[in-house]
N, C-alpha and C positions, 0 to 999 in steps of 0.2 A: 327358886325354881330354875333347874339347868337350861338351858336355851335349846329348843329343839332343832337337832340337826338339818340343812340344806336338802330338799330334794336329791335323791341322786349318790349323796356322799355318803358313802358308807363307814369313812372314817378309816380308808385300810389301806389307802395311795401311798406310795411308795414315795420317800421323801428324794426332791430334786439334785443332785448332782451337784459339788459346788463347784462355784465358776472355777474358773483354772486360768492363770496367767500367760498362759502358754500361746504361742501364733497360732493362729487358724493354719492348717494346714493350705499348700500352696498347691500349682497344677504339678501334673507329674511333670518329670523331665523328657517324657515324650511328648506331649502338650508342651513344651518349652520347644521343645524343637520343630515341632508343627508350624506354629508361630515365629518362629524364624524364618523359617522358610517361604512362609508365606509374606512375609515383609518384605523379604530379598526380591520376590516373583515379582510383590508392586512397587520395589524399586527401583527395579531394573526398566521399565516401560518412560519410568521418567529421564531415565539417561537418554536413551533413543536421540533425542533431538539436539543435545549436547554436546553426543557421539557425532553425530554428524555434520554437523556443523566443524567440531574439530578437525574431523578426517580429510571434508572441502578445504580447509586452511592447510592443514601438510599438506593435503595433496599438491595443489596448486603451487605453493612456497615451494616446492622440491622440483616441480616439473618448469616452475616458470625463470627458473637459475639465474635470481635478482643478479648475481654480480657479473653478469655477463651485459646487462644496460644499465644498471644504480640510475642518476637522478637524470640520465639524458632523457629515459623512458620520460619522463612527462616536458624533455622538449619536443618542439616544433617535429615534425617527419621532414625529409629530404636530404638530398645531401652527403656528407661524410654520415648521418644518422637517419638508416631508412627507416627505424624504429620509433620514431618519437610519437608518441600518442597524445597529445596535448587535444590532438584536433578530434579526437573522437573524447576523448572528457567532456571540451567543451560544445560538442556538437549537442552530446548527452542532458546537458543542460538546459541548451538554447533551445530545444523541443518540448524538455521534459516538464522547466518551470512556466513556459505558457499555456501548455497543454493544463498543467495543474489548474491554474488560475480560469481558465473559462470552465474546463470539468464541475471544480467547487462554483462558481457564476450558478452556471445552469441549476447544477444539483440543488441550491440552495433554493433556488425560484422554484422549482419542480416539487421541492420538500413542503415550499412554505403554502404552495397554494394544495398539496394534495392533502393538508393537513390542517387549513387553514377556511380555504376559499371553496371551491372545489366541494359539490355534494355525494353525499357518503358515499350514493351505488357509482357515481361517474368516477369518483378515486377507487373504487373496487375495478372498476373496470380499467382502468388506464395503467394502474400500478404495476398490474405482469408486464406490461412492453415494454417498461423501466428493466424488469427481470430478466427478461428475455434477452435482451441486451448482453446481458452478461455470458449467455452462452452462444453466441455469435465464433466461429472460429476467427482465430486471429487472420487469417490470411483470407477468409471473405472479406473480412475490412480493407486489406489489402490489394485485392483486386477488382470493388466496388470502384474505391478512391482511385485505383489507378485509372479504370475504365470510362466510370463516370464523373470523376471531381476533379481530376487531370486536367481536362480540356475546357472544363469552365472557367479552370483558373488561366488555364494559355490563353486564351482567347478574350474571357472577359473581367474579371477580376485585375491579373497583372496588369492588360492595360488602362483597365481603371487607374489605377495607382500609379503608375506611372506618369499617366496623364495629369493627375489631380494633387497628386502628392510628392511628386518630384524633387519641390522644393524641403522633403526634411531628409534627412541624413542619413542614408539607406536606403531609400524608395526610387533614386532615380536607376533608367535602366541601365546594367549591363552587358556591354560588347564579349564576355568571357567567352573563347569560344566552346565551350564545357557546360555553359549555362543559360540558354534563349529561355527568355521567360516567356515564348511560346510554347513550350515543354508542358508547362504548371506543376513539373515535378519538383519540390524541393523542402527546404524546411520548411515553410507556411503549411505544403498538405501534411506533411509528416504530422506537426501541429496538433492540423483537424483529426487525423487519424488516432492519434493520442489522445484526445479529448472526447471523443467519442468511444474510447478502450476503457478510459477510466472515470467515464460519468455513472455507470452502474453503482460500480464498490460507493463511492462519492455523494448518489443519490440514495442509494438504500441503508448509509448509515448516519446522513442528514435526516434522512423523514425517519427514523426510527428515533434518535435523537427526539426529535421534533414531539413524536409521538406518546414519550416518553413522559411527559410534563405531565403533573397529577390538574384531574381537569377544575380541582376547586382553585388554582391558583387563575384560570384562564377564568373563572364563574366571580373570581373576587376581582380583579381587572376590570372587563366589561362593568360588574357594578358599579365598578367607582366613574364609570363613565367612559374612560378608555374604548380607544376603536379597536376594530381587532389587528390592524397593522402596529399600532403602538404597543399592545398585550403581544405580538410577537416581538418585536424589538427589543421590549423592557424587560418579558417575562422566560420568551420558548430561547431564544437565543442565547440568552446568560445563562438559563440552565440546560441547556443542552449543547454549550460552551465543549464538555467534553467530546461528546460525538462527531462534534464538527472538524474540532481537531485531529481527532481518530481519521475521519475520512480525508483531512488532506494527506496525512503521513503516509495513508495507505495507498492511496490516488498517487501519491507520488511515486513512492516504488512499483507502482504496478505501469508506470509512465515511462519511469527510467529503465527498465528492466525489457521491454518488449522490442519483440526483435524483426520478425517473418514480417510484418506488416510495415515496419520503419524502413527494412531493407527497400522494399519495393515501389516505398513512392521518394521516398527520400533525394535519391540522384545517385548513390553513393559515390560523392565525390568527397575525397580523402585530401580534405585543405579545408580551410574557415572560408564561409563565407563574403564573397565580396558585399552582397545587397540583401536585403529581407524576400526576395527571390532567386537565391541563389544556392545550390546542393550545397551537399555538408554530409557528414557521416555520424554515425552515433559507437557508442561501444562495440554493447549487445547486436548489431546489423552488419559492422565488421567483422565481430567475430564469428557471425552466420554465414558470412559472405567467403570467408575463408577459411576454414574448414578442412576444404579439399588441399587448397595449397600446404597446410601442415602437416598433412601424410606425405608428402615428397622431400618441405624444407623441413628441418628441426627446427630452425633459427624462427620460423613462424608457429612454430607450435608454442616456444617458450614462450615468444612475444603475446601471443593469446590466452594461455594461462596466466601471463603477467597481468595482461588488460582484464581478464576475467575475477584476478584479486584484489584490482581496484575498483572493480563495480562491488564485489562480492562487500567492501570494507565501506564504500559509500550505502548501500543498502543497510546494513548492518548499524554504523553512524545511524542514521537518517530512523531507524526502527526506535532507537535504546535511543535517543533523543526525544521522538515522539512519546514514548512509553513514560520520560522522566515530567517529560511538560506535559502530561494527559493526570497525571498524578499530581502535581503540582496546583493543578486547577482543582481537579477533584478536592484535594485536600483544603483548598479555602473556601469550598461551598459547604465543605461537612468538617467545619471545625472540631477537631478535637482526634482527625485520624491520624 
């Protein structure tokens, strides 16, 4: 008995097509060239920043005509050499690296307890005036500190210090006649200024950092007994090791780099300091500060673009440093990237 045919089949289909070796056919070459095109569109967005970055370097290299000061530019200013910048590099520093250090202080304290200590609606609450911070114009800082933290420092501060601390190496007072440390303008408020410029960036990517930590790591901690300052120590800080480094790198260039606000408590006195009371000048504040003089001289224009290439190349260092050592941690917490 023949087997009765399937539902449906009538037995009259047309038999299948044999397969065929042949490529699948490809896009047209209009569709080739769509997709070129549009690959070109999204690659050009990414030059952008590359571009510019280049452009800043000729530029500045052509305008600031190295072979008119080669290595005197980073001697001392005066003299046979009224050019020498040494003293704005190092004033640059002398602001920029304690400014850092109390920035990250704070930030770190600010992070640990808003993240830590601190009950949830009162860090809801407190966390914007951290934020806020950050949009403060720079020369409100500038005219606050001059107006108001000026004369606290002339009056009682320096003679604190003077008085009490005389005996270490830099604290007693001096006779400059350039520099009364009744003023309280100098490098110490430049300092506070910078420390307060770059506590925002510093604290909002510490407590993000901080934040960041999976909370069964902080839930296995406490079990074992652990306080919650040791479960920070042991557990939020090693792993958020990255962020913390993130915010000094970037604390620092936003330290070194500011200018409106340095200019005006600063002193701008163009020589190194005699005492931890004493003006000093910075890069970026001299070359805000003169501006005008390099529309008349050339010889100051070059000199400022010169000084402008070696902020430009400290910045830049100090980035692609940060960037190689943020990755370098990264890379021994997450074996195998």
């Amino acid at each position: 008995m023949s087997p009765t045919p399937a539902t449906g089949d009538t037995g009259d289909r047309e038999p299948l097509p044999a397969p065929s070796n042949e490529p699948p056919a490809g896009p047209s070459p209009r569709r080739l060239g769509r997709a070129t095109v549009g690959k070109v569109i999204a690659f050009l967005p990414a030059l952008v920043p590359t571009a510019i970055v280049v452009a800043i370097v000729v530029t500045l290299v052509s305008s600031s005509h190295l072979h008119n000061f080669g290595w005197r530019f980073f001697e001392a200013g005066g003299g046979s050499n009224p050019y020498g910048d040494l003293v704005f590099i190092v004033g640059s520093f002398l602001t920029a690296v304690p400014a850092l250090f109390f920035s990250m202080l704070i930030g770190l304290g600010i992070a640990i307890a808003s993240t830590t200590y601190l009950p949830s609606f009162l860090s809801k609450i407190l966390d914007p005036f951290v934020d806020l911070l950050a949009g403060i114009p720079s020369v409100v800082y500038g005219i606050w500190a001059f107006i108001v933290v000026a004369p606290v420092f002339g009056t009682l501060v320096n003679p604190w210090a003077v008085a009490h601390l005389s005996f270490l190496p830099g604290f007693a007072s001096s006779n400059h006649p350039t520099s009364p440390t009744s003023l309280g303008v100098g490098v110490p408020l430049a300092i506070v200024v910078l420390t307060l410029m770059a506590l925002p960036i510093t604290t909002l990517l510490i407590r993000d950092a901080l934040r960041s930590i999976p909370r069964d790591l902080w839930e296995s901690g406490l079990a074992l007994g652990a306080t919650r300052w040791e479960v920070v120590r042991r557990v939020s800080l090693r792993h958020g090791s990255r962020g913390i480094w993130s915010a000094a790198f970037l604390g620092f260039g936003r330290a070194i780099g500011e200018t409106v606000a340095v200019a005006m408590v600063i002193g701008s006195a163009d020589r190194f300091p005699v005492n931890v009371y004493d003006s000093s000048n910075t890069m970026a504040a001299y070359m805000f500060e003169n501006l005008d003089a390099a529309l008349v001289n050339p010889l100051v224009g070059y000199n400022l673009a010169e000084l402008a290439l070696v902020l430009l190349a400290i910045t830049l260092a100090v980035n692609i440093l940060g960037r190689r050592l943020v990755t370098h941690i990264y890379a021994q917490e997450v074996p195998g990237l």
